[in-house]
C-alpha positions as CSV (number, residue, x, y, z in Angstrom):
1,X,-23.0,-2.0,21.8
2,X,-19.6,-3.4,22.8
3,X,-21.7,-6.3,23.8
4,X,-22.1,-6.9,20.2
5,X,-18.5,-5.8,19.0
6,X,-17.4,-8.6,20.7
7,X,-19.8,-10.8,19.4
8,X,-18.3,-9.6,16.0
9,X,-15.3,-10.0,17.0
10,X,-15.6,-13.6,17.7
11,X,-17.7,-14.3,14.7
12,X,-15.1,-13.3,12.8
13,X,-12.8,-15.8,14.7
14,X,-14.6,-18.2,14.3
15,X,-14.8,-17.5,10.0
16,X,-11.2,-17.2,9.6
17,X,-10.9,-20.7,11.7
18,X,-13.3,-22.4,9.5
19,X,-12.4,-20.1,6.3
20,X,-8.4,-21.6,6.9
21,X,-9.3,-25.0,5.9
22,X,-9.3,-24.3,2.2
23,X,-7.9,-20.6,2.4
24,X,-3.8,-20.6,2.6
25,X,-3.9,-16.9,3.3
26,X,-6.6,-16.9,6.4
27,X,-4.6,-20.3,7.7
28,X,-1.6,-18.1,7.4
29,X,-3.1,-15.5,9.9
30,X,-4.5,-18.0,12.1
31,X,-1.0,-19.8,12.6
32,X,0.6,-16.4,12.7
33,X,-2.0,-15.4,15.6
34,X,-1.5,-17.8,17.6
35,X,2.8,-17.5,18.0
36,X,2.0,-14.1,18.7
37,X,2.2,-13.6,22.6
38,X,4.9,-16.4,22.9
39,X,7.1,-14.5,20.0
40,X,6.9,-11.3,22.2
41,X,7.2,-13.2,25.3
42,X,10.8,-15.0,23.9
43,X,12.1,-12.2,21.8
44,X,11.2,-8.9,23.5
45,X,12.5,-8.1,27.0
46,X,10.3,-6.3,29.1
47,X,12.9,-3.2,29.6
48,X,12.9,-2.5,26.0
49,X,11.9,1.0,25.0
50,X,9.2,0.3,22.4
51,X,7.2,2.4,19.4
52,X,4.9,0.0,18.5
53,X,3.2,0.7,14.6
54,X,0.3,-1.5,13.4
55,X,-0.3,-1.6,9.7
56,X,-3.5,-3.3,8.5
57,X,-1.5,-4.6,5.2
58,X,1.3,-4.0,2.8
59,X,0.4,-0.3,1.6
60,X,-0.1,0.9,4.9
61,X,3.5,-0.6,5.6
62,X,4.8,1.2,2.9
63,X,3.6,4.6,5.0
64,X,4.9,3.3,7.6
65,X,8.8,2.9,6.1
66,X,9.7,6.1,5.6
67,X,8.3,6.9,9.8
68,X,10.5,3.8,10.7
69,X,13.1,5.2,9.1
70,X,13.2,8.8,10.5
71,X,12.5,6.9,14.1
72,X,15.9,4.6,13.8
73,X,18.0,7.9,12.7
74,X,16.7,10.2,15.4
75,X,15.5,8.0,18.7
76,X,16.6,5.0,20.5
77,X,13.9,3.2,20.3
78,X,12.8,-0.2,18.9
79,X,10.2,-1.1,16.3
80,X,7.9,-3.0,16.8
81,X,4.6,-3.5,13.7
82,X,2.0,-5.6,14.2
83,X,0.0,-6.5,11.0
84,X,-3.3,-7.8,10.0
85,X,-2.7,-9.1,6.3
86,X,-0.3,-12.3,5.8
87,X,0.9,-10.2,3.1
88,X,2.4,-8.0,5.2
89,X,4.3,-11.0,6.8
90,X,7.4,-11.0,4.4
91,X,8.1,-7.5,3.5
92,X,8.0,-6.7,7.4
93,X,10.1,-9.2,8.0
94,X,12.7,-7.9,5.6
95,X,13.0,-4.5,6.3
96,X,15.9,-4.2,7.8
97,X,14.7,-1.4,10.4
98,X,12.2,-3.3,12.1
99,X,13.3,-5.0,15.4
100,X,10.4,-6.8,16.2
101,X,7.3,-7.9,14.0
102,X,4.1,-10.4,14.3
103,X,0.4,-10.2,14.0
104,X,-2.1,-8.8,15.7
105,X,-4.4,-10.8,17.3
106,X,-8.1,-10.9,17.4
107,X,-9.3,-7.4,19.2
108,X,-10.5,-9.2,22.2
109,X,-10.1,-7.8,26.0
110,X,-8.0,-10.8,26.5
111,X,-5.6,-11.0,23.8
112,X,-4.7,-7.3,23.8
113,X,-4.5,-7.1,27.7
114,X,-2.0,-9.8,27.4
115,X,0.1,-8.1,24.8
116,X,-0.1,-4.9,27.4
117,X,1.5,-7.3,30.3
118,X,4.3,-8.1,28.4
119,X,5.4,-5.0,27.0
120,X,4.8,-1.1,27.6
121,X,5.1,0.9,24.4
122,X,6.0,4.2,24.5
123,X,3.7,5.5,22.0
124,X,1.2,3.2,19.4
125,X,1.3,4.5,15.7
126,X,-2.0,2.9,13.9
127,X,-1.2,3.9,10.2
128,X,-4.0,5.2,8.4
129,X,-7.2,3.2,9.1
130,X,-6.5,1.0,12.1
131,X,-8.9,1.5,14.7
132,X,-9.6,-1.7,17.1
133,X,-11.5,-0.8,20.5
134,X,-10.3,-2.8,22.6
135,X,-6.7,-2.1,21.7
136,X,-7.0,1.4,21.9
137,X,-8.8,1.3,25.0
138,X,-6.5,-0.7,26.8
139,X,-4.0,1.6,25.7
140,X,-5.8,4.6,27.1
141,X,-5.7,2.7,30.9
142,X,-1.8,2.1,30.4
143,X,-1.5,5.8,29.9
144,X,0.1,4.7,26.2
145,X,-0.4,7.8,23.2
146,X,-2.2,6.5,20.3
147,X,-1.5,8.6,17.5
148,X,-3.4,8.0,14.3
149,X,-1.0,8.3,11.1
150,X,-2.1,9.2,7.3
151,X,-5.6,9.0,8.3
152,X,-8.3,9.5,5.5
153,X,-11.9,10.3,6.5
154,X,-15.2,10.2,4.3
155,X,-18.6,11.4,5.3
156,X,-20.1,8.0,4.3
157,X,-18.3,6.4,7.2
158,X,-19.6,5.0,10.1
159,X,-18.2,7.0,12.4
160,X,-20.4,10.1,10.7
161,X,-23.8,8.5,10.4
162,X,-26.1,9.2,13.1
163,X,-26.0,5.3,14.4
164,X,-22.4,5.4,14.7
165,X,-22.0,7.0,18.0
166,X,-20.3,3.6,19.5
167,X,-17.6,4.0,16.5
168,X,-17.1,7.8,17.5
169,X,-16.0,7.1,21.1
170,X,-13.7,4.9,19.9
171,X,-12.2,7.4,17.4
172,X,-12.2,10.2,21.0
173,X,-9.7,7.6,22.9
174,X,-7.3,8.4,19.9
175,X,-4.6,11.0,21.3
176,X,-3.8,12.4,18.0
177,X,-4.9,12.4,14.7
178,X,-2.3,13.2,11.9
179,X,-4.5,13.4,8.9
180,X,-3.5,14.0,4.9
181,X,-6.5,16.3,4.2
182,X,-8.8,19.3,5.3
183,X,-11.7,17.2,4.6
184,X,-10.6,14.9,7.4
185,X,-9.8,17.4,9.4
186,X,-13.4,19.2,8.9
187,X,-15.1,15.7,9.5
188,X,-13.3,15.2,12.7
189,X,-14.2,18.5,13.9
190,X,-17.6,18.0,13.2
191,X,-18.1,14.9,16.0
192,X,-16.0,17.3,18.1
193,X,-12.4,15.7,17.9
194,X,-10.2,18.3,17.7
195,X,-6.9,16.5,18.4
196,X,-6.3,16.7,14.9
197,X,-3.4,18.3,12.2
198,X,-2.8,18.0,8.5
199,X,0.3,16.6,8.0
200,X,-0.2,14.7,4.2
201,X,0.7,11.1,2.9
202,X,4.1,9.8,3.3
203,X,4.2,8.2,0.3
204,X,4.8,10.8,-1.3
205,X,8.4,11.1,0.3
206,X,8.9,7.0,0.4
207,X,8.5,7.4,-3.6
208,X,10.8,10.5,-3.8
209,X,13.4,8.3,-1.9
210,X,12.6,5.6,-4.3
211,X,13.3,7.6,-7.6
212,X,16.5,8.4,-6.1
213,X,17.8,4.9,-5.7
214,X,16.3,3.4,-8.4
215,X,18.3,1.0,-10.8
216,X,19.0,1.0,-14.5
217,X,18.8,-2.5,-16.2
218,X,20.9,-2.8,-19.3
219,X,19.1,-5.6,-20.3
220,X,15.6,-3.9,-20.3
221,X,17.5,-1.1,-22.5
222,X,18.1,-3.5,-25.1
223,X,15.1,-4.8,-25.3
224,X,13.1,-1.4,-25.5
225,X,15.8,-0.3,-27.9
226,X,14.5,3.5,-27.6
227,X,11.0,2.0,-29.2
228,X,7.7,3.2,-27.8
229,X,7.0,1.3,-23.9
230,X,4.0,0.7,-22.2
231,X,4.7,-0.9,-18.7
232,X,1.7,-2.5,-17.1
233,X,2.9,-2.7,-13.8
234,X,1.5,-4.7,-10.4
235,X,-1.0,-6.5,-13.2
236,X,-3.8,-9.3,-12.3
237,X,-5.7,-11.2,-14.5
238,X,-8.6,-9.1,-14.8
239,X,-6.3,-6.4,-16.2
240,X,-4.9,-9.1,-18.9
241,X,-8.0,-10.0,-19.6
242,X,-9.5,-6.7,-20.7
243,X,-5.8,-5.2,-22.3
244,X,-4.7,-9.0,-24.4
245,X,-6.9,-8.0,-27.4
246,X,-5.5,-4.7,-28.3
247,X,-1.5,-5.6,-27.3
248,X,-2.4,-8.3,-29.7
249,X,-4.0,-5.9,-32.2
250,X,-1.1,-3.4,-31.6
251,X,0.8,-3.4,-34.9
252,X,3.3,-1.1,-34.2
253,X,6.8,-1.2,-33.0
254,X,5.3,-0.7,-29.6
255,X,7.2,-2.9,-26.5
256,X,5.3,-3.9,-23.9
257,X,6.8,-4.5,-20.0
258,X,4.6,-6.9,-18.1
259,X,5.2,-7.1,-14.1
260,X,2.5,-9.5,-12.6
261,X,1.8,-8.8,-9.2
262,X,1.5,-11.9,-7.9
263,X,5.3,-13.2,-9.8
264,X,5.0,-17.0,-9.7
265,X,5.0,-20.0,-12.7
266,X,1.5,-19.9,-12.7
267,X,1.3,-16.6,-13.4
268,X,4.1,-16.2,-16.2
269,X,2.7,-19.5,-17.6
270,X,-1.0,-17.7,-18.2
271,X,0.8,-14.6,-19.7
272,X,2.7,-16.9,-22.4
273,X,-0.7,-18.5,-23.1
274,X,-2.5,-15.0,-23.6
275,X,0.7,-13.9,-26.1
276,X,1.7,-16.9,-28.0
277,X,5.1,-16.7,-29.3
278,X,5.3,-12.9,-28.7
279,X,6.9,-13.0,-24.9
280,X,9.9,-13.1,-23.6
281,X,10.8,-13.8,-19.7
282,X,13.8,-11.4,-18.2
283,X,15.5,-14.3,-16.8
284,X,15.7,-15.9,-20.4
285,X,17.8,-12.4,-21.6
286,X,19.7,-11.6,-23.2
287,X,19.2,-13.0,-27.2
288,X,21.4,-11.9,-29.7
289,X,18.4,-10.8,-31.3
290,X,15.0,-9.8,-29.7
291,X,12.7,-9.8,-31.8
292,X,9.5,-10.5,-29.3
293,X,7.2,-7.4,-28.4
294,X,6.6,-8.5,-25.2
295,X,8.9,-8.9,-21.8
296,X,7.7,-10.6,-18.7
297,X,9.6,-9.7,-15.7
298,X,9.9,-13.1,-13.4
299,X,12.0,-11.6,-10.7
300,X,11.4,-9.7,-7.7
301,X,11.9,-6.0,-6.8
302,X,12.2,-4.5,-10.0
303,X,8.9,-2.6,-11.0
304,X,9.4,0.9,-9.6
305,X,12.6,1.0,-11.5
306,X,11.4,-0.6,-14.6
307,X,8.6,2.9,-15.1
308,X,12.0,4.3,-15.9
309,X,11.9,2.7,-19.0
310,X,7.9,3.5,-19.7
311,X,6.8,6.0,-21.9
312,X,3.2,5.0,-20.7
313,X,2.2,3.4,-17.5
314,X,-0.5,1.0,-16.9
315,X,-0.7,0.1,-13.1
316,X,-3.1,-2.8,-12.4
317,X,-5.4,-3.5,-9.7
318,X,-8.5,-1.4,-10.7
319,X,-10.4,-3.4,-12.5
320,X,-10.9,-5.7,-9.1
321,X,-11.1,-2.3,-6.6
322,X,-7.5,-2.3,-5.3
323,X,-5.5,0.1,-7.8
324,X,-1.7,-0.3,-7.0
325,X,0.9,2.4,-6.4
326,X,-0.1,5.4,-8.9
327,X,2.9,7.2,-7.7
328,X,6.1,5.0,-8.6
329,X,4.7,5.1,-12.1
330,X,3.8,8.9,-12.0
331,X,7.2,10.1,-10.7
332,X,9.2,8.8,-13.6
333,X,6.8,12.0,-15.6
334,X,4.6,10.0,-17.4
335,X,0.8,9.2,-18.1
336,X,-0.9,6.6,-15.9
337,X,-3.8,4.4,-17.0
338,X,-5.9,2.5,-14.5
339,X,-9.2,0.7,-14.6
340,X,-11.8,2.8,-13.5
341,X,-13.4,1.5,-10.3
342,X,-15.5,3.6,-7.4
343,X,-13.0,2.6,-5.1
344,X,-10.9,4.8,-6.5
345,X,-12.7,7.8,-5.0
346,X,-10.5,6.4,-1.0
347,X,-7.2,7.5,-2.7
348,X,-6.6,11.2,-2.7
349,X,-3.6,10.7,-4.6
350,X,-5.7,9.0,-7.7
351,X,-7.7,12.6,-7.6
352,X,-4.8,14.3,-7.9
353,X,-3.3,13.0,-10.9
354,X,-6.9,12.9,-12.6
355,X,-7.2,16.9,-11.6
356,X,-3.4,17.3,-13.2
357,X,-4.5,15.0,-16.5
358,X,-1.4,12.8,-15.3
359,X,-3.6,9.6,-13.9
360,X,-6.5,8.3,-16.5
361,X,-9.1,5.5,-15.9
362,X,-10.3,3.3,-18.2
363,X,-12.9,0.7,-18.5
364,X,-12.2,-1.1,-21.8
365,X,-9.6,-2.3,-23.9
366,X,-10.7,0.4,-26.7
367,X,-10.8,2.8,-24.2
368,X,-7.0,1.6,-23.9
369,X,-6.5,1.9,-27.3
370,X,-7.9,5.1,-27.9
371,X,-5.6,6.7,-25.0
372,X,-2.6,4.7,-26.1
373,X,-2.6,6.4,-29.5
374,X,-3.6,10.2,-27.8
375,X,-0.6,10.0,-25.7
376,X,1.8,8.8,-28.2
377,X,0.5,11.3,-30.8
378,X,0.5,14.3,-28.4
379,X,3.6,13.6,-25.8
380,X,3.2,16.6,-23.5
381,X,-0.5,14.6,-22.1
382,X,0.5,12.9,-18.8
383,X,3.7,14.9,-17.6
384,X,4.0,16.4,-14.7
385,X,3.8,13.8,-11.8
386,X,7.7,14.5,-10.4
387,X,6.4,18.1,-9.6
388,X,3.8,17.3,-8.0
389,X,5.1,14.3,-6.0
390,X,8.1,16.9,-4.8
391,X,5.6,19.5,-3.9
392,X,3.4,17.2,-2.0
393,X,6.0,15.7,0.0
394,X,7.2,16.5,3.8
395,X,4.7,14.8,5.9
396,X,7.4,12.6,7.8
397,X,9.0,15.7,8.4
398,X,5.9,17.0,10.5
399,X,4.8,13.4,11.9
400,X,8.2,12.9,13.3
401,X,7.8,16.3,15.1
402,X,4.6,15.2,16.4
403,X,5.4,12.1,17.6
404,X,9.0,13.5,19.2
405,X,6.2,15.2,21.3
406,X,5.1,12.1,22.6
407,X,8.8,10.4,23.5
């Protein structure tokens, strides 16, 4: 079977070669992959003391802050993350905590045994589902701790079915498993792994942290001028495209706060086109007068502070099966609407706001519509996502305790 891992393995090489000639992103990763053992080579010495964390994208980064964090205050160590997604590339490189960053490379015997030549972490952090073979088994030979962080488990993955005992082993190399739930723990327990605690999702904290520092944008107060706002936050086309008709039916003094997800020309130009004449872009305020319904925010690193402002929440992403960040929205106490998507079932957080009638998917623009005017007409639907965020919180606490074992 590892026979045909690594035949996978290179297959999948040889896709993202091929797939880079007309895919910026996968050309990206290649390009990133290939600087990666001279970058650690040239810019780590081989003395360092080294906590290396692998994150697969940008959520499982934002786990990982609030770790990094707690690591820099309390231990002299250096950082090190290794990333799959190219998306990962710039908000890594910009946290100011991080010492050391590049990309994985493939999961061949080669590449990783190479990376292990170089340097010697101290203990490997793989942040929720991470699990490559061949870098967790050359870790085991070097003696290294691999301690799986925020891990969810389902009994319909592969490491549960009766054909994935190759998968299993691989999961048994793994020191430690910090999970967020009892069902992990239970399914862990059931392929005999019991190297396992509950320790929760750290996002939880990294949002508390968050609402603490958040801004206020005098600005975005004028505009709203204490009238009804719906924020649709992290949005993508698909949401637009399903929402335009009723914003545009929406006769009321209603504002609506657009954040695209992906902010760029391209993107603010197709949200002017869906809403003529009714938008206005945050870099053009302020106006002596304001009389469009509709604000597009064109600058960076405002969102989580703009559901200040909400008295609704829309948070895009579920209409394509990749919901955004429930929980920025959810701590400010209001209701949070999402398009209703199976994928939906991975995040244990989306169950919780659903069980506390705080999160609510949709999947139509009447179904919008419908809710819009239930919240607005009965205001205590939606509230109580601080309390619960606060109450969930603590799992750095404990993972830094765990990992402190491993130092």
């Amino acid at each position: 079977m590892k026979y045909l891992y690594h035949s996978i393995i290179i297959i999948s090489d040889i896709y993202l070669y091929l797939s880079s000639f007309f895919l910026k992103k996968n050309k990206k990763i290649l390009e990133g992959r290939k600087k990666t053992i001279n970058y650690i080579y040239e810019k780590i010495p081989d003395y360092e003391k080294i906590i290396m964390i692998h994150v697969s994208s940008v959520g499982e980064f934002e786990q990982a802050k609030p770790i990094i964090e707690e690591i820099k205050k309390r231990f002299l160590y250096k950082i090190l993350i290794t990333y799959f997604s190219s998306s990962a590339e710039n908000p890594i490189s910009n946290f100011k905590h991080v010492d050391y960053n590049c990309y994985l490379p493939s999961d061949k015997k080669s590449s990783i045994k190479k990376i292990f030549e170089l340097i010697n972490p101290k203990v490997i952090l793989l942040i929720k589902y991470e699990f490559w073979r061949n870098l967790i088994v050359e870790a085991e030979k070097k003696s290294i701790p691999v301690i799986s962080v925020s891990s969810v488990f389902r009994k319909n993955q592969i490491y549960f079915r009766f054909y994935g005992v190759f998968f299993k082993k691989i999961l048994r190399k793994v020191s430690l498993f910090l999970v967020q739930n009892k069902e992990s723990l239970e399914l862990l327990n059931k392929i005999n792994i019991n190297n396992v605690k509950i320790v929760g999702d750290t996002r939880y904290d990294r949002v508390i942290k968050i609402f603490n520092h958040s801004k206020s944008y005098s600005l975005i107060e004028e505009f709203t001028k204490n009238k009804k706002t719906i924020v649709i936050g992290s949005s993508w086309k698909s949401d637009i495209e399903i929402l335009k008709k009723e914003i545009i039916r929406d006769l009321t003094e209603t504002k609506y706060i657009i954040v695209p997800h992906n902010i760029n020309k391209s993107e603010i130009n197709y949200l002017e086109k869906q809403f003529i004449n009714d938008t206005i872009k945050y870099s053009d305020l302020p106006q002596k007068t304001i009389k469009k319904r509709i604000l597009i925010i064109d600058e960076f690193g405002m969102l989580s502070s703009i559901y200040r402002y909400s008295d609704i929440a829309f948070i895009g992403g579920g209409f394509r099966g990749a919901t955004h960040n429930t929980l920025e929205a959810a701590v400010w106490d209001v209701p949070v609407i999402y398009g209703l998507n199976k994928n939906n079932n991975k995040f244990i957080e989306i169950k919780k706001l659903e069980k506390n009638n705080i999160g609510f998917p949709i999947k139509s623009g009447n179904e919008f519509r419908l809710l819009i005017s239930r919240m607005i007409k009965y205001k205590d639907i939606g509230k109580g996502g601080n309390k619960l965020i606060v109450n969930n919180s603590g799992a750095t606490a404990k993972i830094i305790h765990h990992i402190s074992k491993k130092l």
